[in-house]
C-alpha positions as CSV (number, residue, x, y, z in Angstrom):
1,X,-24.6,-33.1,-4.7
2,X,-25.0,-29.5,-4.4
3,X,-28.3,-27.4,-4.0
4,X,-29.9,-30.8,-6.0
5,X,-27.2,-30.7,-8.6
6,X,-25.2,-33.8,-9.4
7,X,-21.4,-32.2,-9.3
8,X,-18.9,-33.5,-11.2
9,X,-15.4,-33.8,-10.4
10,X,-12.8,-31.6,-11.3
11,X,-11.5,-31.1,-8.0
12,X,-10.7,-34.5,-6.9
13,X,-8.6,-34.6,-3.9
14,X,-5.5,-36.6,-2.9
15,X,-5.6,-35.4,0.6
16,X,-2.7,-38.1,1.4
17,X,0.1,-36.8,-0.6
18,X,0.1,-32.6,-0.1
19,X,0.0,-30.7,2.9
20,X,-2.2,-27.8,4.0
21,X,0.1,-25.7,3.0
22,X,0.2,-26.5,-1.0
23,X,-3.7,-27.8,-0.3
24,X,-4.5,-26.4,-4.4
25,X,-1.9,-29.4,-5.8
26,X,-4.8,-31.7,-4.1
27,X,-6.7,-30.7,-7.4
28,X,-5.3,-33.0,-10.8
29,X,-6.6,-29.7,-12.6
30,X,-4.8,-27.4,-11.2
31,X,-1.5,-29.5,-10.7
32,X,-1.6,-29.7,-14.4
33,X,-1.8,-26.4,-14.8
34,X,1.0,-25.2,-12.2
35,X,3.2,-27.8,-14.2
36,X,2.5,-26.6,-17.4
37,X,3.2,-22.9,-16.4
38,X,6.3,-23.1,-14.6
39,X,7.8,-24.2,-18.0
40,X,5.7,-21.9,-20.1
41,X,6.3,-18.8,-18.1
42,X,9.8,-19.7,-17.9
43,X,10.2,-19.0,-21.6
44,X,7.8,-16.2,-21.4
45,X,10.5,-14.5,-18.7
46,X,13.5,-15.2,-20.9
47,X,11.5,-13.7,-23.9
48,X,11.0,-10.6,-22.1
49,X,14.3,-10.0,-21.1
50,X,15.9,-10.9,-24.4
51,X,13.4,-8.4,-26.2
52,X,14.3,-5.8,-23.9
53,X,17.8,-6.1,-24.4
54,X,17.2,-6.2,-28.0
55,X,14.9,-3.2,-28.4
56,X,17.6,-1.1,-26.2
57,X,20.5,-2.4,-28.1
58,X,18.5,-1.3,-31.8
59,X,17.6,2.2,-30.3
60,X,19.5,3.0,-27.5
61,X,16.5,4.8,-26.1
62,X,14.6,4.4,-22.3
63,X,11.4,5.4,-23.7
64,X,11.4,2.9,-27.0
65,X,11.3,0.8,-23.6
66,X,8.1,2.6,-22.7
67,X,7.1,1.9,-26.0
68,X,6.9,-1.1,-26.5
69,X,4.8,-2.1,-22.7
70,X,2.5,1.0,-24.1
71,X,2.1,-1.4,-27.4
72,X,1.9,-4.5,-26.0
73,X,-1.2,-3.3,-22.6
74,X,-2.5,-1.1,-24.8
75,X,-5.0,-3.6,-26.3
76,X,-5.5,-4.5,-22.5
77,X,-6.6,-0.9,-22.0
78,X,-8.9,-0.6,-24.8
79,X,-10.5,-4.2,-24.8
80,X,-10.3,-6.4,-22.0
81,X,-13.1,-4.8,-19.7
82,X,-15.2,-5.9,-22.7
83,X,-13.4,-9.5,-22.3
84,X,-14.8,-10.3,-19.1
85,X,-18.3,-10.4,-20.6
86,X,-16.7,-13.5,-23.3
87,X,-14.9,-14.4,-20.5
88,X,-18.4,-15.3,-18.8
89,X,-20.3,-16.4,-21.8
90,X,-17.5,-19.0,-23.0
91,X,-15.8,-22.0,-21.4
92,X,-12.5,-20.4,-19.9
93,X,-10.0,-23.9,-21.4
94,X,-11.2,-23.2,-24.9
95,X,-10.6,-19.5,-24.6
96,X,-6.8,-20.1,-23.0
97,X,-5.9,-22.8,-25.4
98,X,-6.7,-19.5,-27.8
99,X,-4.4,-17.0,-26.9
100,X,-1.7,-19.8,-25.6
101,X,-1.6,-20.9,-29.0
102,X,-1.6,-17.2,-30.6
103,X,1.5,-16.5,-28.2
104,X,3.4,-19.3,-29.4
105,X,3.0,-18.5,-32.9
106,X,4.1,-15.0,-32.3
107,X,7.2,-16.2,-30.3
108,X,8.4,-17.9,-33.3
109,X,8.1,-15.4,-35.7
110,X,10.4,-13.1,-33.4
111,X,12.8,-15.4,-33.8
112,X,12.5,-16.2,-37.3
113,X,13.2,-12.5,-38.3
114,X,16.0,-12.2,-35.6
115,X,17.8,-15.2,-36.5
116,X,17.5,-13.9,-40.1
117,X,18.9,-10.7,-39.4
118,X,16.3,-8.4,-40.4
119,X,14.6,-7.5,-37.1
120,X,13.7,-3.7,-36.8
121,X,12.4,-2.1,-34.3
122,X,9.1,-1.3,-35.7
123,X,8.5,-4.8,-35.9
124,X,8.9,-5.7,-32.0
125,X,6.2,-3.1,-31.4
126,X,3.5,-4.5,-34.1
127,X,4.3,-8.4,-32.6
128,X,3.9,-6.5,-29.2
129,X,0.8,-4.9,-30.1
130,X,-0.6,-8.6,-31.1
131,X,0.8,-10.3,-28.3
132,X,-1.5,-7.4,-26.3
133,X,-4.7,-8.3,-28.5
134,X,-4.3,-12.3,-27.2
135,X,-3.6,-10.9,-23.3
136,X,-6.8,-8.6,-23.6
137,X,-9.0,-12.1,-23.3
138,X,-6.2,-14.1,-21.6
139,X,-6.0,-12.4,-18.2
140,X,-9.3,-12.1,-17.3
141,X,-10.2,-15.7,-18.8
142,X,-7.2,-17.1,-16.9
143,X,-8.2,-14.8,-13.0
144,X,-11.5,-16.4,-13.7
145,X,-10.1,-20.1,-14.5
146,X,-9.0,-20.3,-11.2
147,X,-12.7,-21.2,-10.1
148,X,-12.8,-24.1,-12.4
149,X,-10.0,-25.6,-11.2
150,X,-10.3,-25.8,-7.2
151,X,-12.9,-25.4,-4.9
152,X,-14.0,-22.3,-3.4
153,X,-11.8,-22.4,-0.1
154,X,-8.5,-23.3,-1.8
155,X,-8.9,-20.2,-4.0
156,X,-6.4,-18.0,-1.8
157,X,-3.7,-21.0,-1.5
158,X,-4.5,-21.5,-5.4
159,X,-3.9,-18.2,-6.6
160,X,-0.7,-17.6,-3.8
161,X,1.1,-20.5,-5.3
162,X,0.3,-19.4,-8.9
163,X,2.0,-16.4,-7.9
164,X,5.4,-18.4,-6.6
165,X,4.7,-20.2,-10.0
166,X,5.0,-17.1,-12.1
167,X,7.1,-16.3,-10.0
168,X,10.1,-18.7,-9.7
169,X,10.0,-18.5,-13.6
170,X,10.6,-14.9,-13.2
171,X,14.1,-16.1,-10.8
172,X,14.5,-19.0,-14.3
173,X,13.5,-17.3,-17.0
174,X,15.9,-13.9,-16.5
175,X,18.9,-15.7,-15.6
176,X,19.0,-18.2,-18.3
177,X,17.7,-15.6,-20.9
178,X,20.7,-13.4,-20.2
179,X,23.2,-16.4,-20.4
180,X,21.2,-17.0,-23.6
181,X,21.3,-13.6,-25.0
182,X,25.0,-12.9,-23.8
183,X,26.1,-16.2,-25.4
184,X,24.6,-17.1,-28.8
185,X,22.1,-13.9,-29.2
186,X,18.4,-12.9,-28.7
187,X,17.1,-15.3,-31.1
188,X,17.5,-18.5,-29.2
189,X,15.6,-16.9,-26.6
190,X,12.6,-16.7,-28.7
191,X,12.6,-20.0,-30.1
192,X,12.5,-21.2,-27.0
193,X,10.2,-19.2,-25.3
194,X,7.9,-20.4,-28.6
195,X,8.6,-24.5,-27.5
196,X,7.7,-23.8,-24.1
197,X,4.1,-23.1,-24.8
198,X,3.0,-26.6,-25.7
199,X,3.7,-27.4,-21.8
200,X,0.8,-25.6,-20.8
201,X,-1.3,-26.5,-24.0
202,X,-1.0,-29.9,-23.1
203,X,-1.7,-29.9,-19.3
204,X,-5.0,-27.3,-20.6
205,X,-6.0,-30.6,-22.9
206,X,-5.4,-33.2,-19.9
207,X,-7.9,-31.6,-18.1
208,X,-11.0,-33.2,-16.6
209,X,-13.6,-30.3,-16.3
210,X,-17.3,-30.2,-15.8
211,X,-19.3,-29.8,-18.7
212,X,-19.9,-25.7,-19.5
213,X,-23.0,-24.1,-18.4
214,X,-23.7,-21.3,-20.2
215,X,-25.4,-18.5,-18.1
216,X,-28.6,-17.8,-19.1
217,X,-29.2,-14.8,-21.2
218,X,-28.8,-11.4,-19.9
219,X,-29.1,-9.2,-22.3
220,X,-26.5,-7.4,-24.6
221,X,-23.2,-7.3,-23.8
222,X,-22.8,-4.0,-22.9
223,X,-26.2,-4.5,-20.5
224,X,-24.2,-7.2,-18.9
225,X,-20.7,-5.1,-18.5
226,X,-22.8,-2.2,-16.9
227,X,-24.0,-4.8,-14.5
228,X,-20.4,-5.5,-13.7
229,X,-19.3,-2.4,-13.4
230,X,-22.4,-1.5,-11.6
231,X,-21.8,-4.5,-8.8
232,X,-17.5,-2.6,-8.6
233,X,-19.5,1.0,-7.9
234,X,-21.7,-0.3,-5.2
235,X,-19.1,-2.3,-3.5
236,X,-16.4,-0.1,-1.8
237,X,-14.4,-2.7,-1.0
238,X,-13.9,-4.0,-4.9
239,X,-13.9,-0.6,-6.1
240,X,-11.0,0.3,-3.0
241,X,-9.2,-2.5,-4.4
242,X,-9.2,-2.4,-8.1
243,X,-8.7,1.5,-8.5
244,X,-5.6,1.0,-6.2
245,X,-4.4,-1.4,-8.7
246,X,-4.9,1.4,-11.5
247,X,-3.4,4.1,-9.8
248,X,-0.2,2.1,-8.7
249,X,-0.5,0.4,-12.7
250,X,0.3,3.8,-13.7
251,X,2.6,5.8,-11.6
252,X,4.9,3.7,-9.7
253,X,4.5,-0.1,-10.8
254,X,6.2,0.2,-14.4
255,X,9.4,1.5,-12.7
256,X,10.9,-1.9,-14.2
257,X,11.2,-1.0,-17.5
258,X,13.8,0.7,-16.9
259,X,16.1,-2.4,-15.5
260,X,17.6,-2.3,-19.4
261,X,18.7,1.3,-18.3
262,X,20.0,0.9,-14.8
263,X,22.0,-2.2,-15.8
264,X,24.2,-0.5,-18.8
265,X,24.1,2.8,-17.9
266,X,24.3,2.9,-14.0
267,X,25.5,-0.4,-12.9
268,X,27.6,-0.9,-16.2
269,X,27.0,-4.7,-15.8
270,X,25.5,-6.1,-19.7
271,X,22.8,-8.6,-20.6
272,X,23.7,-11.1,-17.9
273,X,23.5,-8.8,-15.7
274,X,20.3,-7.5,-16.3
275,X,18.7,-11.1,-16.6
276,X,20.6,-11.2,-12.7
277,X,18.2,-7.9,-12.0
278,X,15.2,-9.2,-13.2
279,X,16.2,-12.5,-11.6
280,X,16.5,-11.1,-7.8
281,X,13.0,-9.5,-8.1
282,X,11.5,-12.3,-9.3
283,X,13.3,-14.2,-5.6
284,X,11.9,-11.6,-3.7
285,X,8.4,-12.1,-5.5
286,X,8.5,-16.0,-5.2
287,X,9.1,-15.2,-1.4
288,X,6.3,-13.0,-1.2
289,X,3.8,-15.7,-3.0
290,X,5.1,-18.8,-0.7
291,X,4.3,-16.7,2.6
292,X,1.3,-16.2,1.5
293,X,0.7,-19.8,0.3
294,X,1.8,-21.0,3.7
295,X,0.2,-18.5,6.2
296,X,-2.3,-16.1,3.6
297,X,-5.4,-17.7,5.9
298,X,-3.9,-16.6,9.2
299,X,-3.1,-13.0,8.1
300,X,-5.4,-9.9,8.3
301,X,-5.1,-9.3,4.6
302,X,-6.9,-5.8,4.3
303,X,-3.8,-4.3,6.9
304,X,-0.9,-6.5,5.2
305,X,-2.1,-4.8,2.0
306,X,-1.7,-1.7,3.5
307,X,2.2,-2.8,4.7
308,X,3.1,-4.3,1.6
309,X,2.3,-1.0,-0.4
310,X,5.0,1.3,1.7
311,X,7.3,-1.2,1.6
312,X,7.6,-1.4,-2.2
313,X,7.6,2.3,-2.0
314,X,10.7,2.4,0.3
315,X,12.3,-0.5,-1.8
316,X,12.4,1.2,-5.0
317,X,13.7,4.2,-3.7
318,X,16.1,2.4,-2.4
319,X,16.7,0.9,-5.9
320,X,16.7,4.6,-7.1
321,X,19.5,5.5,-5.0
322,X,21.7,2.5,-5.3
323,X,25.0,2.4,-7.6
324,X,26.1,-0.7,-6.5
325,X,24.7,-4.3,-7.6
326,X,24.8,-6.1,-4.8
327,X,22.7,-3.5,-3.3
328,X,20.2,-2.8,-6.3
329,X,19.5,-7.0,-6.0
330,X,18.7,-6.6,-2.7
331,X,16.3,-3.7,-3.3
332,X,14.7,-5.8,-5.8
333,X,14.1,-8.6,-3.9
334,X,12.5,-6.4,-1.2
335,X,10.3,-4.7,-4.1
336,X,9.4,-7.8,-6.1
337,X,8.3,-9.6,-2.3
338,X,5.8,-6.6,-1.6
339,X,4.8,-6.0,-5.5
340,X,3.7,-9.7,-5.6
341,X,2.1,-9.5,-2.0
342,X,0.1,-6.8,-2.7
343,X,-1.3,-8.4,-6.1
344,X,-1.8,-11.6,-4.7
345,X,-3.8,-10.3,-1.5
346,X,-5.8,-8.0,-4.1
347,X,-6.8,-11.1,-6.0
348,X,-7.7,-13.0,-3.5
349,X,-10.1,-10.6,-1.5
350,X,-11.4,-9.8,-5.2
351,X,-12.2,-13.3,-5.9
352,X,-14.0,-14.0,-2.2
353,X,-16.1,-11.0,-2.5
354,X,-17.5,-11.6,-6.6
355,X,-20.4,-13.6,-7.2
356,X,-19.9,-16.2,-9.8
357,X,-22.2,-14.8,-11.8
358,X,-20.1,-11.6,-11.8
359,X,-16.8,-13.4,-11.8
360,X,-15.5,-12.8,-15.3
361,X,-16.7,-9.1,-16.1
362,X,-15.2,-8.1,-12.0
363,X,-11.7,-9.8,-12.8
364,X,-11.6,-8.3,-15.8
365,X,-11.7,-5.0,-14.3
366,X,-8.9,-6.1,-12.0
367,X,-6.6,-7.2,-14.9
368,X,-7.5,-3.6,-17.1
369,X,-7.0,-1.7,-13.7
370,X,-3.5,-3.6,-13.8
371,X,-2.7,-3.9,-17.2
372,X,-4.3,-1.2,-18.8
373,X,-3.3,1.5,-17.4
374,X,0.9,-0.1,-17.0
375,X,1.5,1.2,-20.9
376,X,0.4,4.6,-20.3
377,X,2.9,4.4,-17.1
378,X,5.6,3.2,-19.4
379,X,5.2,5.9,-21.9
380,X,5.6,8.3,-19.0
381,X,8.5,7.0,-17.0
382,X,10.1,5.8,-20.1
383,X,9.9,9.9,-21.3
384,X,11.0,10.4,-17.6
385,X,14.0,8.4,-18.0
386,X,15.5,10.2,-21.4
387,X,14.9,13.3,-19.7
388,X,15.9,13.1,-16.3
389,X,18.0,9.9,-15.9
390,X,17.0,6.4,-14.6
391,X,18.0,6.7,-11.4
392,X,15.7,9.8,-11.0
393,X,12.7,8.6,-13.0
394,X,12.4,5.7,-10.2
395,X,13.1,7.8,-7.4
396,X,9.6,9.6,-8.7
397,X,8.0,6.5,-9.0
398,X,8.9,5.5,-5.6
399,X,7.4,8.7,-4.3
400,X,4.0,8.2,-5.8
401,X,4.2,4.8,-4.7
402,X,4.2,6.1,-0.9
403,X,2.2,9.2,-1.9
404,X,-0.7,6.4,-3.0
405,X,0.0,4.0,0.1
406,X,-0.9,6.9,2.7
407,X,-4.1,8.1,0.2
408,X,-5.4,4.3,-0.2
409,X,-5.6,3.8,3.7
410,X,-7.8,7.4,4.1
411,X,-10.2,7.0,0.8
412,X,-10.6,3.4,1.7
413,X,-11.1,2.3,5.1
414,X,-13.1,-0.9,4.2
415,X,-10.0,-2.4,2.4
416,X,-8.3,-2.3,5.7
417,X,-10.4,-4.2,7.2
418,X,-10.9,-7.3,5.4
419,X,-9.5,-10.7,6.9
């Protein structure tokens, strides 16, 4: 019973069998949904690296790289402030058995026209451009989702170890999606990535959840995305946190789209080793989301923030510099640890400080702060890149990296000082 409301239980504990530490697995929901991701976003990360492979194999372009992200977050730009307003109006399971089924479909016809030999390039950037449509609703709906799944104080362990989730598919999905591609082609990949989907389908369906309750009404929709936006403008704190996002969304974050690049041209290693690139940011990252699974509540989160930000800005530079592989790995790892760090703290504090009410249209900020403006990041690095080389485009990117670490901690001394 809560405030004279019968509660029903979707967060039903087995306190027995986890320990503090992985205290979210207590919850059947969100077990099921850690389950079902691992092997979802395990074909998700092999689809990604296979299709960047592809697209620079078909055009032998960095910015076609750019391209691409820019088609595939541009519908995250335009739409998915607007989102968070469905996002609160709509039960979240119904919306994210949507767009999980919509990304399956779209996996398989990728690799229905590459197995068929008649892939083009223009193709890859409509299928990215609809794949962007479904992740306009999916990552607000799925930020917000978190909520329905565990109970308010295991938010920060939840969130931290769906990081390590998306994360140690990110060591998983690159490695075995360059074996893949390097062996029997990019198709495979696809089809794969497209059976992986009805893992998290299924643990979406198993779900126990508490019956929907629509909020009451509150006007149009755009009445109740002003009062969102209104709540991000009078909260320093939020606003600190989500136009950080933005800024490092744009100028130093998509940096990675240039792995393609850096792994033909500079390191002169092929698709295995790129999948090996992507793979040694995703260990760094999976590092980064463990810590804070294991010791996020006994850190001062506002000044590790802070840290994590001018590390990633001195690990891709040293990534810049590097013309070795051993040595680029190791700068990844360092740069995906700090990249994940910083979005996990970011969505945590976000999360603590939203009211519920506000939960949906606020996180939907967050995920247009950090996937909107990533295409129009792309474009530019990915322009950088033809003109200037890799290695130089992500020594700039590094730069504004550190240039925005030392800005965020004078515009916004609240951030700091959260715990």
């Amino acid at each position: 019973m809560r405030n004279g409301i019968p509660q029903v239980t979707p967060h039903l504990r087995l306190d027995w069998r986890w320990p503090e530490g992985l205290r979210a697995m207590r919850h059947r929901n969100f077990r099921l949904f850690f389950f079902g991701q691992l092997i979802s976003l395990s074909g998700t990360w092999m689809q990604t690296t296979a299709q960047q492979w592809l697209v620079y194999r078909l055009t032998d372009s960095q910015l076609s790289l750019g391209v691409v992200t820019f088609a595939a977050f541009l519908p995250v730009l335009l739409l998915s402030l607007f989102m968070g307003v469905i996002v609160d109006r709509f039960p979240r399971r119904r919306l994210l058995l949507l767009t999980q089924s919509w990304f399956m479909l779209l996996a398989a016809v990728l690799a229905l026209l590459t197995a068929l030999g008649v892939v083009e390039y223009w193709h890859i950037i409509v299928l990215s451009f609809l794949l962007g449509l479904a992740n306009a609703l999916d990552m607000p709906a799925r930020q917000a989702f978190f909520a329905d799944m565990v109970e308010h104080d295991d938010l920060m362990n939840a969130i931290a170890l769906n990081s390590s989730v998306f994360n140690g598919a990110r060591i998983i999905g690159p490695a075995v999606g360059g074996l893949v591609v390097g062996t029997l082609g990019e198709a495979p990949a696809f089809a794969i990535n497209a059976l992986t989907f009805a893992a998290v389908l299924a643990g979406l369906l198993l779900m126990r959840l508490p019956p929907f309750r629509k909020p009451e009404a509150g006007g149009s929709g755009l009445r109740e995305l002003r009062a969102g936006l209104g709540y991000l403008r009078s909260d320093r704190r939020a606003l600190g946190l989500v136009s950080m996002v933005g800024m490092l969304s744009f100028l130093a974050f998509p940096y990675a789209i240039l792995l393609p690049a850096v792994a033909r041209d500079v390191l002169g290693t092929g698709a295995e080793g790129y999948g090996a690139l992507m793979a040694a940011m995703g260990v760094g990252a999976l590092g980064g989301a463990l810590g804070l699974a294991v010791l996020g509540d006994r850190r001062h989160k506002g000044r590790l923030l802070h840290a994590n930000r001018l590390v990633f800005a001195g690990a891709v530079a040293a990534f810049g510099l590097s013309e070795v592989t051993a040595l680029s790995m190791a700068a990844l790892v360092v740069a995906g640890y700090s990249f994940i760090t910083q979005l996990a703290v970011t969505n945590t504090l976000l999360q603590l400080l939203v009211p519920d009410e506000l939960r949906g249209r606020v996180m939907s900020a967050y995920t247009w702060a950090l996937g909107g403006f990533w295409p129009l990041g792309a474009l530019l690095i990915g322009a950088l890149g033809d003109r200037l080389g890799a290695p130089s485009a992500v020594l700039l990117a590094a730069g504004a990296a550190f240039l925005l670490a030392v800005l965020g901690w004078i515009w916004f001394p609240e951030v700091r000082e959260l715990r």
